[in-house]
N, C-alpha and C positions, 0 to 999 in steps of 0.2 A: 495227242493234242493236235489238231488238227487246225490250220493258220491261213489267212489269208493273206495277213501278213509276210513278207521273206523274212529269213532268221540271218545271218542280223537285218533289220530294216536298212534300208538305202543312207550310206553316208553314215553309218553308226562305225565300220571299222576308220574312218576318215581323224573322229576325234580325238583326244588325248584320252589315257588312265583317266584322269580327271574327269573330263568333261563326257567320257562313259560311263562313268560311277553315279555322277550327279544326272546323267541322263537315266538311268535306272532307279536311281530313289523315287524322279521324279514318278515313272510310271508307276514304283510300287504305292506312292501316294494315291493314284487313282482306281486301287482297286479296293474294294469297298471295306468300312472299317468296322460293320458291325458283324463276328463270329459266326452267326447263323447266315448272313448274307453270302459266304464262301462256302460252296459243296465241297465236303472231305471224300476224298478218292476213297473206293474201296480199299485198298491195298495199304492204306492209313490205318486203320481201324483194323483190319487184321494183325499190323504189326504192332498195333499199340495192346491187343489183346493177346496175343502171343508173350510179349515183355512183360502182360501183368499176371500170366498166367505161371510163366518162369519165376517170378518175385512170390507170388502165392506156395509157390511149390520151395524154391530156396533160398527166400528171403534177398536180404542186401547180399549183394555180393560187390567186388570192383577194389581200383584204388584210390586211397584216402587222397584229395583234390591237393595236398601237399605237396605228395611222393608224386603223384601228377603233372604239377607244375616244374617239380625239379627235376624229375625225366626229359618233358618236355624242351626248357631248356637247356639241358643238356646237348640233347640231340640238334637242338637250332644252331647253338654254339660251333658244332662239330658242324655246321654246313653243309 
């Protein structure tokens, strides 16, 4: 991606958590809302066909969003 923008823009490490977070929704609000108006990168669509070719080939695979969650906090727990 190529910017002409600086990354971060001027004054953006200046603000709080906060008022960086709300500074990003903002801009993701301005980028456009209808689906085809945003180009999917190559490299999208390869991995989205890759994953459904893996799914075609052996099905569901993974863990049940339960055992998931209970891993998950586990591991937050243990900090």
């Amino acid at each position: 991606m190529s910017s002409k923008v600086p990354l971060p823009p001027p004054g953006f490490d200046e603000l709080s958590n906060d008022e960086q977070i709300e500074y990003i929704g903002q801009l993701w609000n301005c980028i456009p809302s209808q689906p085809e108006d945003a180009p999917v990168p190559d490299w999208h669509m390869e991995l989205v066909e890759e994953r459904l070719a893996r799914y075609e080939k052996d099905g569901m695979e993974g863990t049940p969003l339960e055992e998931f969650e209970k891993e998950l906090f586990e591991l937050l727990m243990k900090g």
